[in-house]
PDB file of N, CA, C and O in Angstrom:
ATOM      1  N   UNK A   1       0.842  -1.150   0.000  1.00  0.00           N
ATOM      2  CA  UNK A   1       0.000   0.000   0.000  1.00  0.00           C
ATOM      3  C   UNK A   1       0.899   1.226   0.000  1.00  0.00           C
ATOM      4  O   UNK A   1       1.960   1.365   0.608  1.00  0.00           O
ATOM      5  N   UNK A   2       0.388   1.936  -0.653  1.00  0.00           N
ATOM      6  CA  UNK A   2       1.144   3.512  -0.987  1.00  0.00           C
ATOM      7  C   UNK A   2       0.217   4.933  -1.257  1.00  0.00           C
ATOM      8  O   UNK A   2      -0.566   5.048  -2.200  1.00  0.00           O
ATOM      9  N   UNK A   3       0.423   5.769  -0.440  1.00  0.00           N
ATOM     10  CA  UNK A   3      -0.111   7.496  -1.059  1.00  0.00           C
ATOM     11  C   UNK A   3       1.451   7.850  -1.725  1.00  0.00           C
ATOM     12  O   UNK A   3       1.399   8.975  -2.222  1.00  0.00           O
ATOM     13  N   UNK A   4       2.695   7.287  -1.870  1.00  0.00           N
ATOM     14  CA  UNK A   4       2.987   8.373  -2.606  1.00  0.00           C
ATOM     15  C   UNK A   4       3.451   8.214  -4.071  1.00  0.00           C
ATOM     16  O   UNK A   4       4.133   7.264  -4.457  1.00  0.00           O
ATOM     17  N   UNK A   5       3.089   9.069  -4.731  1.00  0.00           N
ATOM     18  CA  UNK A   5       3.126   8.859  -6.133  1.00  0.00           C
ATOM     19  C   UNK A   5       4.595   8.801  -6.522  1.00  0.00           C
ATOM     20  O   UNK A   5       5.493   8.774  -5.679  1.00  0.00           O
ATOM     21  N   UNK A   6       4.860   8.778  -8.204  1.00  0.00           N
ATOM     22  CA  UNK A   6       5.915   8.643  -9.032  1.00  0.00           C
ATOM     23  C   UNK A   6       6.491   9.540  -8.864  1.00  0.00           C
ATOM     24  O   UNK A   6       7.558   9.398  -8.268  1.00  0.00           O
ATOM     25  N   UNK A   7       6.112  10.806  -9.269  1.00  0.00           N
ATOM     26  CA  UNK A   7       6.664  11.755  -9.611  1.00  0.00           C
ATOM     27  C   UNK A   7       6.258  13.315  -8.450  1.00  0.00           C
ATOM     28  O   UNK A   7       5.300  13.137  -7.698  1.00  0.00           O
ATOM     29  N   UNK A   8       6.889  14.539  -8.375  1.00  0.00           N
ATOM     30  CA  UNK A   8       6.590  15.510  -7.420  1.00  0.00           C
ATOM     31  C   UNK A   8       6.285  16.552  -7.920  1.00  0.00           C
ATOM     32  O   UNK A   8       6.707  17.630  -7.501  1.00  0.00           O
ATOM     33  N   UNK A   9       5.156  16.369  -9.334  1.00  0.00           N
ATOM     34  CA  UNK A   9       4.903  16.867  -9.627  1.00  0.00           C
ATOM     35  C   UNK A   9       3.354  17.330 -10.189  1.00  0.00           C
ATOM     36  O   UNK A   9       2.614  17.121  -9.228  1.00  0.00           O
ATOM     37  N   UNK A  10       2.920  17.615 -10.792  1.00  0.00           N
ATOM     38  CA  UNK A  10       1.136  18.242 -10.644  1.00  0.00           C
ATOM     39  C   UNK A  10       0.636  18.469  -9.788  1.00  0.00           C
ATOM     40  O   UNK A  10       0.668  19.685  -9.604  1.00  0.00           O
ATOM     41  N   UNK A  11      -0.172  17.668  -8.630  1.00  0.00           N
ATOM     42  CA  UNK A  11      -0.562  18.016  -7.568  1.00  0.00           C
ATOM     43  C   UNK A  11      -0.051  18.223  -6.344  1.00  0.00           C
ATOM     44  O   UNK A  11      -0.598  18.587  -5.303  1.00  0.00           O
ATOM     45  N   UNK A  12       0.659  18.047  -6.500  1.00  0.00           N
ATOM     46  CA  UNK A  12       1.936  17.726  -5.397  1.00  0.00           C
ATOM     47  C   UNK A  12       1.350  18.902  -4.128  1.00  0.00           C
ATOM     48  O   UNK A  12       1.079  20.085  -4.334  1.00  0.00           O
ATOM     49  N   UNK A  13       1.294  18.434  -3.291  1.00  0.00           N
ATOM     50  CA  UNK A  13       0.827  18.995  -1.851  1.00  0.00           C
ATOM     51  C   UNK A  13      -0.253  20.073  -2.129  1.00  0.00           C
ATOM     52  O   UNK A  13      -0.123  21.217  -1.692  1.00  0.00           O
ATOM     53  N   UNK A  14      -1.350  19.673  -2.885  1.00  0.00           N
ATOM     54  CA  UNK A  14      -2.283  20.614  -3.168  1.00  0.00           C
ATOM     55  C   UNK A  14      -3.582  19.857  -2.627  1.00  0.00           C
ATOM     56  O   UNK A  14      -4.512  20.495  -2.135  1.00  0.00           O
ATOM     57  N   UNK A  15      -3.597  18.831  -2.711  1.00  0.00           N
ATOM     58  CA  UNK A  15      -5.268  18.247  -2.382  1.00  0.00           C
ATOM     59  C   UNK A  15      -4.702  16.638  -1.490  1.00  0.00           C
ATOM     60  O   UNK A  15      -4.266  15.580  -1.944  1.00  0.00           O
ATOM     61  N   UNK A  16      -4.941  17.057  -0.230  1.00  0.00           N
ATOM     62  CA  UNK A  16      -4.441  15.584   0.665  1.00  0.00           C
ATOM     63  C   UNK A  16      -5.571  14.312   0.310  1.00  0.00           C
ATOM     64  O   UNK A  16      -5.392  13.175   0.748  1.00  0.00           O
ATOM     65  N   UNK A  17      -7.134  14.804  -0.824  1.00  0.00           N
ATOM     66  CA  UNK A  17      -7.976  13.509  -1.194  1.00  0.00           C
ATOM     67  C   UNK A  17      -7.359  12.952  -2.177  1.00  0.00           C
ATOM     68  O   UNK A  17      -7.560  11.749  -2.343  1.00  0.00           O
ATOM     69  N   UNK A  18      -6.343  13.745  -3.193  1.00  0.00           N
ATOM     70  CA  UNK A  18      -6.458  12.618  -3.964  1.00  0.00           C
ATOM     71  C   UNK A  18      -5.179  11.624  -4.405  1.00  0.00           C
ATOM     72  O   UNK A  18      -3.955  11.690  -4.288  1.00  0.00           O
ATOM     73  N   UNK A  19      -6.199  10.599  -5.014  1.00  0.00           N
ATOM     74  CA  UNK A  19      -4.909   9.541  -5.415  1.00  0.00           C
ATOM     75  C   UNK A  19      -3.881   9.610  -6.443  1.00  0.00           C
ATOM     76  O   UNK A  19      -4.154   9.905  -7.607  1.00  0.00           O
ATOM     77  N   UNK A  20      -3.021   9.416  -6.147  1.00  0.00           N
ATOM     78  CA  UNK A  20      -1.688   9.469  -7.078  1.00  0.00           C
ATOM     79  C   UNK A  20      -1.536   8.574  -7.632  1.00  0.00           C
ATOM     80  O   UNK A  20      -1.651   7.511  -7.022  1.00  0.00           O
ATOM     81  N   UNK A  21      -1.194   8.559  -9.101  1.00  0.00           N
ATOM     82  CA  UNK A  21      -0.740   7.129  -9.588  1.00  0.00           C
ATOM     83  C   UNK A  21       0.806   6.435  -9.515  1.00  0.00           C
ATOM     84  O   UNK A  21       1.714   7.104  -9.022  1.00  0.00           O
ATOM     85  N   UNK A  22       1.026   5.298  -9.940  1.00  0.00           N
ATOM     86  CA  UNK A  22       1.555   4.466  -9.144  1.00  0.00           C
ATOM     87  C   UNK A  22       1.866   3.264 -10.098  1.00  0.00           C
ATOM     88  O   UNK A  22       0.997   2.830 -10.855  1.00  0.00           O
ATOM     89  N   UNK A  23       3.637   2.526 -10.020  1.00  0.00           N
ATOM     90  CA  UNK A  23       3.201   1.060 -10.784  1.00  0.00           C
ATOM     91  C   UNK A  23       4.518   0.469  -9.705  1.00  0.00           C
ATOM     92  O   UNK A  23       5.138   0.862  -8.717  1.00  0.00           O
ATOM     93  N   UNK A  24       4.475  -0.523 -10.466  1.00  0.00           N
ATOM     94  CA  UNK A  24       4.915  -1.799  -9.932  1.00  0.00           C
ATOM     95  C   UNK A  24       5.999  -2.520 -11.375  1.00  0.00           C
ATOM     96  O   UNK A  24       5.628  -2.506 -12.548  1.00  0.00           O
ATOM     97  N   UNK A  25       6.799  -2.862 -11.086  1.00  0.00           N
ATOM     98  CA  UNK A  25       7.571  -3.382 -12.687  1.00  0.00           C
ATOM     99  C   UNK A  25       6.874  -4.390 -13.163  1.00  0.00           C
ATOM    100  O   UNK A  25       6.515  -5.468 -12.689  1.00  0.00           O
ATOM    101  N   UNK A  26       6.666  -3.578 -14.738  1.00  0.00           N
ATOM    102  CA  UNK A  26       5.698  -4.472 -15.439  1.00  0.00           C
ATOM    103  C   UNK A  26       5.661  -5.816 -15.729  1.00  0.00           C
ATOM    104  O   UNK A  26       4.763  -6.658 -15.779  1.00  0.00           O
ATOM    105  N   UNK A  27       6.962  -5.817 -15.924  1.00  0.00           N
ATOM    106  CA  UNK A  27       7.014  -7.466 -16.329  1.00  0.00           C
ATOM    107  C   UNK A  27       8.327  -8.632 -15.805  1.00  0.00           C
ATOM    108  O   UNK A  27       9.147  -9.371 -16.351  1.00  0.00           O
ATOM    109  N   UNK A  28       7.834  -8.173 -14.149  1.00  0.00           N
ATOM    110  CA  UNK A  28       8.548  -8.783 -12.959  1.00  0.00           C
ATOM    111  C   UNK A  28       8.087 -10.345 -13.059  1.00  0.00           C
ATOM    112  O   UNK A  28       6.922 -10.638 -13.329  1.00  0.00           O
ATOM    113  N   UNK A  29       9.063 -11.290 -12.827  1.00  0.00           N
ATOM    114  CA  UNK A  29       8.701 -12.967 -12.959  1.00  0.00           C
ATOM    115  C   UNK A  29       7.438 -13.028 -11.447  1.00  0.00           C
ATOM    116  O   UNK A  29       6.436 -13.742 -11.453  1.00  0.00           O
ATOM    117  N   UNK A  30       7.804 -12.187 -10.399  1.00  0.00           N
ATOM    118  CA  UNK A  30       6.783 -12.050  -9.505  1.00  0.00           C
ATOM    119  C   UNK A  30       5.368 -11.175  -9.761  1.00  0.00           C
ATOM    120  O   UNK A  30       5.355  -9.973  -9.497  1.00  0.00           O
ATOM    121  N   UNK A  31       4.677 -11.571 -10.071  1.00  0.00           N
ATOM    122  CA  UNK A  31       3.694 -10.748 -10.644  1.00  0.00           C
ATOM    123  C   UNK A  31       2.537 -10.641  -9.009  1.00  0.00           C
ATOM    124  O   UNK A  31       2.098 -11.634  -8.430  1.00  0.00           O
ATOM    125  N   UNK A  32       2.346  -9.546  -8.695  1.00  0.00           N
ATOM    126  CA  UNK A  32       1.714  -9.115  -7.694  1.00  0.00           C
ATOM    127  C   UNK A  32       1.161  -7.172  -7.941  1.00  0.00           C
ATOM    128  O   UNK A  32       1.540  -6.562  -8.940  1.00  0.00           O
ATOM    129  N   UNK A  33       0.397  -6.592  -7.014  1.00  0.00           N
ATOM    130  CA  UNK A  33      -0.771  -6.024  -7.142  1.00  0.00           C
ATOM    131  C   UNK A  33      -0.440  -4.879  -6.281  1.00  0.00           C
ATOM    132  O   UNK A  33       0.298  -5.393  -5.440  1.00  0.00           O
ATOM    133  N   UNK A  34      -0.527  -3.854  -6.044  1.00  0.00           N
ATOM    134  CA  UNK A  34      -0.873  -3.104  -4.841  1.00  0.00           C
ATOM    135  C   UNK A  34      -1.936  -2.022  -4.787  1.00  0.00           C
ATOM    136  O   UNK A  34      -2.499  -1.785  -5.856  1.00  0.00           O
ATOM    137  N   UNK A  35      -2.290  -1.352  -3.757  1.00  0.00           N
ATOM    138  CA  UNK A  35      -3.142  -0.782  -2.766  1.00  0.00           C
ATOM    139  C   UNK A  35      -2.356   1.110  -3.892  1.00  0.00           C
ATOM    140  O   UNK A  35      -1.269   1.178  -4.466  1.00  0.00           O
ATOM    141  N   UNK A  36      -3.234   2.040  -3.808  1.00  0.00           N
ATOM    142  CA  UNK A  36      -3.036   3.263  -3.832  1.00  0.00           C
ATOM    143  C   UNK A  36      -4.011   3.575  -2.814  1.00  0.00           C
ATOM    144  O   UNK A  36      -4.908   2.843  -2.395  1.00  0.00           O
ATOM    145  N   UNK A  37      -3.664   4.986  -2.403  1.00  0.00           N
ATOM    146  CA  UNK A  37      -4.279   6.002  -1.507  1.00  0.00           C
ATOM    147  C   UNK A  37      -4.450   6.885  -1.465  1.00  0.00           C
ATOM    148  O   UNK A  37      -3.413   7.436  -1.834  1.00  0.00           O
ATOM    149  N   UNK A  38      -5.258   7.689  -1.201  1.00  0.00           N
ATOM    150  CA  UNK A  38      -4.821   9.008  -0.918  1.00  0.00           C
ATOM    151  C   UNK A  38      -4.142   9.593   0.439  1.00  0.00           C
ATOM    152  O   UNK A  38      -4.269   8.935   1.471  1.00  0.00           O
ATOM    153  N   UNK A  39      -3.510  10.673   0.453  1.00  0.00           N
ATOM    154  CA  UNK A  39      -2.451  11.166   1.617  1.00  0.00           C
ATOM    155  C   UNK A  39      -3.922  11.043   3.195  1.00  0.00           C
ATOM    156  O   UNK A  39      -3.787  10.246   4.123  1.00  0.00           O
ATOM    157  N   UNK A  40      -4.785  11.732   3.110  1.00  0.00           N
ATOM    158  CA  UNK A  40      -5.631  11.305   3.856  1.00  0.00           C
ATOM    159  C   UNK A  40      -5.941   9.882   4.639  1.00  0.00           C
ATOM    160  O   UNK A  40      -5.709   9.551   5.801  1.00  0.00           O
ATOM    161  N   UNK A  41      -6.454   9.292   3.729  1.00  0.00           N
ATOM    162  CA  UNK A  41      -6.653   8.053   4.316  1.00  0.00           C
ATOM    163  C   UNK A  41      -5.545   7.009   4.546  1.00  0.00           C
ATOM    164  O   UNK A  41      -5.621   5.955   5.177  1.00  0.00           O
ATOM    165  N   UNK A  42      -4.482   7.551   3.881  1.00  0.00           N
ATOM    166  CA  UNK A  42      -3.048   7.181   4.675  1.00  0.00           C
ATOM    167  C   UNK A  42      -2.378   7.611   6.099  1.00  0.00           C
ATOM    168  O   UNK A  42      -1.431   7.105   6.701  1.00  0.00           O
ATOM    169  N   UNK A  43      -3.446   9.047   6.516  1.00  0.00           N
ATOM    170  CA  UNK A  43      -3.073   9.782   8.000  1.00  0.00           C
ATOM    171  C   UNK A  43      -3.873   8.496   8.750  1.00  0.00           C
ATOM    172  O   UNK A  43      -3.591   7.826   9.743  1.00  0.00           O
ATOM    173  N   UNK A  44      -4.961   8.470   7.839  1.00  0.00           N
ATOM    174  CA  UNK A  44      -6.002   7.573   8.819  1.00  0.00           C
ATOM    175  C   UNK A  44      -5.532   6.521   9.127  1.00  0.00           C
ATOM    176  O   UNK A  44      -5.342   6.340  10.330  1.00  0.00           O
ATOM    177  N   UNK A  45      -5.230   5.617   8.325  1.00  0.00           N
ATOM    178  CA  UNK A  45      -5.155   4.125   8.568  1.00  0.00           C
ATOM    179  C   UNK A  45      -3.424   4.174   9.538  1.00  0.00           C
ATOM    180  O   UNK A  45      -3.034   3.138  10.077  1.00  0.00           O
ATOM    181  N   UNK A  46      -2.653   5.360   9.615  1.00  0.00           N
ATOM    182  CA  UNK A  46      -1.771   5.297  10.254  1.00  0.00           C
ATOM    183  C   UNK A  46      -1.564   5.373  11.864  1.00  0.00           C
ATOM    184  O   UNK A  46      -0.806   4.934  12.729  1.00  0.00           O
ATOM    185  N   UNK A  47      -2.959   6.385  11.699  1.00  0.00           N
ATOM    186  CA  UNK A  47      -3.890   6.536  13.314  1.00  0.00           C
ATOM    187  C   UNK A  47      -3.921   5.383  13.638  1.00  0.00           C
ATOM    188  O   UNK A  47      -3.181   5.037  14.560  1.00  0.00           O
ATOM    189  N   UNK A  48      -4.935   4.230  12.881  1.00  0.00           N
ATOM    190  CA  UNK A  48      -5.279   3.393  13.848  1.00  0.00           C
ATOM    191  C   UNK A  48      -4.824   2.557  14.097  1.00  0.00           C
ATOM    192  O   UNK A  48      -5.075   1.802  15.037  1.00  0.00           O
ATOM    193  N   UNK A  49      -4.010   2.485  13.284  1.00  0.00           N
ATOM    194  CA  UNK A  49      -2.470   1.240  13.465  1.00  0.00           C
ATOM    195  C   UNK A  49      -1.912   2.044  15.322  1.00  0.00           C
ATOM    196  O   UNK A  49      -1.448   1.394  16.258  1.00  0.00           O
ATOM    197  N   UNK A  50      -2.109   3.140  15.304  1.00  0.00           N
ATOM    198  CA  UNK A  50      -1.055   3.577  16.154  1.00  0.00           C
ATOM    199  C   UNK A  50      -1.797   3.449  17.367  1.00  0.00           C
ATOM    200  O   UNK A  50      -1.353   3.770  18.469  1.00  0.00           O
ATOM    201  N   UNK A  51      -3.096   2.910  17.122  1.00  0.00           N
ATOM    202  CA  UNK A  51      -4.274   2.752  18.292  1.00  0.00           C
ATOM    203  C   UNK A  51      -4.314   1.289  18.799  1.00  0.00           C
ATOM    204  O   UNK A  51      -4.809   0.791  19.810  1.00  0.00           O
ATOM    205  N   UNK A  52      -3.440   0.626  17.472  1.00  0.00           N
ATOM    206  CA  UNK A  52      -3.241  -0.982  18.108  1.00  0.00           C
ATOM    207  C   UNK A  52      -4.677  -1.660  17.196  1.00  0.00           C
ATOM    208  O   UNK A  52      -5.204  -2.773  17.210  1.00  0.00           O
ATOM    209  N   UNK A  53      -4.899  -0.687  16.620  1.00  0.00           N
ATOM    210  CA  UNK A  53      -6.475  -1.654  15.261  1.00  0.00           C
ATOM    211  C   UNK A  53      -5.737  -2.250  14.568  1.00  0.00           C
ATOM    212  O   UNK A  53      -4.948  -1.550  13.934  1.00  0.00           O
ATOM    213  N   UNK A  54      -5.674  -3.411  14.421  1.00  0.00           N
ATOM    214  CA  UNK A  54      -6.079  -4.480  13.174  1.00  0.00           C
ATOM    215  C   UNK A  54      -6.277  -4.092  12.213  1.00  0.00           C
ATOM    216  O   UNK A  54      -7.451  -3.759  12.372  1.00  0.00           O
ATOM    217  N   UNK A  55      -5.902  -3.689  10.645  1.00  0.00           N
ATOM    218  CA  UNK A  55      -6.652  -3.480   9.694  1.00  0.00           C
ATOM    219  C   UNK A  55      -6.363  -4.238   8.939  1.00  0.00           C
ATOM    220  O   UNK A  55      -5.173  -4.377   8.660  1.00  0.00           O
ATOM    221  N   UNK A  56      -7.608  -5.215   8.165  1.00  0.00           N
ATOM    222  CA  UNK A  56      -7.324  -6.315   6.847  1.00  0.00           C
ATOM    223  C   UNK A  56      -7.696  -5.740   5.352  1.00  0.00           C
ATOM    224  O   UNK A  56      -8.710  -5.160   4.964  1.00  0.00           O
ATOM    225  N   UNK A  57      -6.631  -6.073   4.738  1.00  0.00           N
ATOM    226  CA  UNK A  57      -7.206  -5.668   3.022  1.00  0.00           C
ATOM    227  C   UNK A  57      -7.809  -6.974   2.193  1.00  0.00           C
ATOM    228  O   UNK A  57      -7.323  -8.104   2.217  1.00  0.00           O
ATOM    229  N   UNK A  58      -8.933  -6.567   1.486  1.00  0.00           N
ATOM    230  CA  UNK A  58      -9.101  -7.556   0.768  1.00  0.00           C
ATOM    231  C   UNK A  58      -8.971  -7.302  -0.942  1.00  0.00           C
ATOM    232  O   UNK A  58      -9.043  -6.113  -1.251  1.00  0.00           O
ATOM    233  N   UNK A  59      -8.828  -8.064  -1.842  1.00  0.00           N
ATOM    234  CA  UNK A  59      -8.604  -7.677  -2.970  1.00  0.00           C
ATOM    235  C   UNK A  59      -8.879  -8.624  -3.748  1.00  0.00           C
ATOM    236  O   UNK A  59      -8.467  -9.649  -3.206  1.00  0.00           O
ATOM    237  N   UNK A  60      -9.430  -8.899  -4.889  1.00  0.00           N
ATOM    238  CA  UNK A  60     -10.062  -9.864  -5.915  1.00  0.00           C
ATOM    239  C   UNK A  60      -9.597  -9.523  -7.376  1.00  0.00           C
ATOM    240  O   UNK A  60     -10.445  -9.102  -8.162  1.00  0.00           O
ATOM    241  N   UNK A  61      -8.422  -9.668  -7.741  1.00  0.00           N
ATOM    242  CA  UNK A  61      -7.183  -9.184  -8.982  1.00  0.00           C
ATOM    243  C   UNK A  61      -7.945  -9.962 -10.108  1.00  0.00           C
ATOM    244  O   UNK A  61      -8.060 -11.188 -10.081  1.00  0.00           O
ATOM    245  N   UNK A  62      -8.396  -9.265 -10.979  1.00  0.00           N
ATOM    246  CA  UNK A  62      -8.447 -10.328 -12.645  1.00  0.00           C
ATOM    247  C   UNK A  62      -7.243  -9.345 -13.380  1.00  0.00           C
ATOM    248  O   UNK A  62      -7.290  -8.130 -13.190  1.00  0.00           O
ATOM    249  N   UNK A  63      -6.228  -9.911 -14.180  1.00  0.00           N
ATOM    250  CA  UNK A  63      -5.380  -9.252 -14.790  1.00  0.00           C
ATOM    251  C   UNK A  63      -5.284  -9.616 -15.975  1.00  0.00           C
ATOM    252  O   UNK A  63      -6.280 -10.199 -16.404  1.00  0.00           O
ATOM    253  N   UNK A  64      -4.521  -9.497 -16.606  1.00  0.00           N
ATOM    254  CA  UNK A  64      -3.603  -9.914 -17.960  1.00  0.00           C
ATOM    255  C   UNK A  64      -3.014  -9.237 -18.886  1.00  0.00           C
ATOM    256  O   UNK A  64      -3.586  -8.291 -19.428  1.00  0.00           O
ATOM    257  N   UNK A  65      -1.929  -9.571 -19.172  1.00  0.00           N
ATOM    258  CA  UNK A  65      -1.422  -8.272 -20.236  1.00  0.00           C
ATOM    259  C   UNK A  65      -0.821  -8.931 -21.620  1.00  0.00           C
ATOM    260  O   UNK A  65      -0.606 -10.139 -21.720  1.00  0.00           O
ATOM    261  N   UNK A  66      -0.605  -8.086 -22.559  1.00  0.00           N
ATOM    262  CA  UNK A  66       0.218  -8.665 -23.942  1.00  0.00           C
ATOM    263  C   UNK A  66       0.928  -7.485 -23.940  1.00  0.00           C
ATOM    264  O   UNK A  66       0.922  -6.448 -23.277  1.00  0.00           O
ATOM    265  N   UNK A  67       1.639  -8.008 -25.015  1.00  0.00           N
ATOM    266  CA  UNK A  67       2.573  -7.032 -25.848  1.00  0.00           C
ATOM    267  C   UNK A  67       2.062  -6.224 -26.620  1.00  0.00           C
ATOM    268  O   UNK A  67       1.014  -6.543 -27.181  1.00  0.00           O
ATOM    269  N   UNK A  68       2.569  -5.144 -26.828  1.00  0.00           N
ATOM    270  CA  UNK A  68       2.241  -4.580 -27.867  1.00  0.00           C
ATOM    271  C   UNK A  68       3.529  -3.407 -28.471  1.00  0.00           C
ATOM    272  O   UNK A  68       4.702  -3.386 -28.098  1.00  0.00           O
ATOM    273  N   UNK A  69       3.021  -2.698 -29.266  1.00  0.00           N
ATOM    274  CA  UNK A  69       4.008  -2.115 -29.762  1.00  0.00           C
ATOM    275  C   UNK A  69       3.722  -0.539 -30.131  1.00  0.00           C
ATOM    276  O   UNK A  69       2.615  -0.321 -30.624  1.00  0.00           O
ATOM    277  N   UNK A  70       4.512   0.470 -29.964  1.00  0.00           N
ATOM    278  CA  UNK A  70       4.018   1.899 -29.730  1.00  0.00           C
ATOM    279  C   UNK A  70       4.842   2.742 -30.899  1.00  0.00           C
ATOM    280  O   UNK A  70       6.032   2.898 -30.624  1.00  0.00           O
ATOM    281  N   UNK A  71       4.396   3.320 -32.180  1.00  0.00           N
ATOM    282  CA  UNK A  71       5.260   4.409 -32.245  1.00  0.00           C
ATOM    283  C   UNK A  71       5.574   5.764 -32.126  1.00  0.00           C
ATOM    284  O   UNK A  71       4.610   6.462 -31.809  1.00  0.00           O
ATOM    285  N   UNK A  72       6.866   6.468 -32.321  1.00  0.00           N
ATOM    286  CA  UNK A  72       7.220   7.217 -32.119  1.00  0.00           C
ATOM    287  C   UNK A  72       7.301   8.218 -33.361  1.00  0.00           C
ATOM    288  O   UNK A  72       7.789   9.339 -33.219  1.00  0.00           O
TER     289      UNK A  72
END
């Protein structure tokens, strides 16, 4: 799980709702998923961790990708 984005740039400390985008290496032999956030609900869920809450994620992934090819 992550609020912080790629890059420090566009919104960058202007709106704590919204979500930033975000990747993961595309075409890692480990292929796995993650969580975005916004800076907000990243204060939050940091609160209640710090309150000793439990918090579970759930997630239900359909994926798949091909190749393709782009020009320039």
């Amino acid at each position: 799980m992550s609020y912080a984005q790629n890059q420090k740039t566009a919104w960058w400390g202007e709106d704590e709702n919204l979500i930033r985008w975000g990747h993961l290496e595309t075409f890692s032999e480990h292929k796995t998923f993650g969580f975005m956030v916004s800076l907000k609900t990243a204060r939050g869920l940091r609160e209640r961790l710090a309150h000793g809450e439990k918090i579970r994620l759930h997630a239900v992934v359909k994926r798949g990708s091909t190749r393709g090819t782009m020009t320039w």
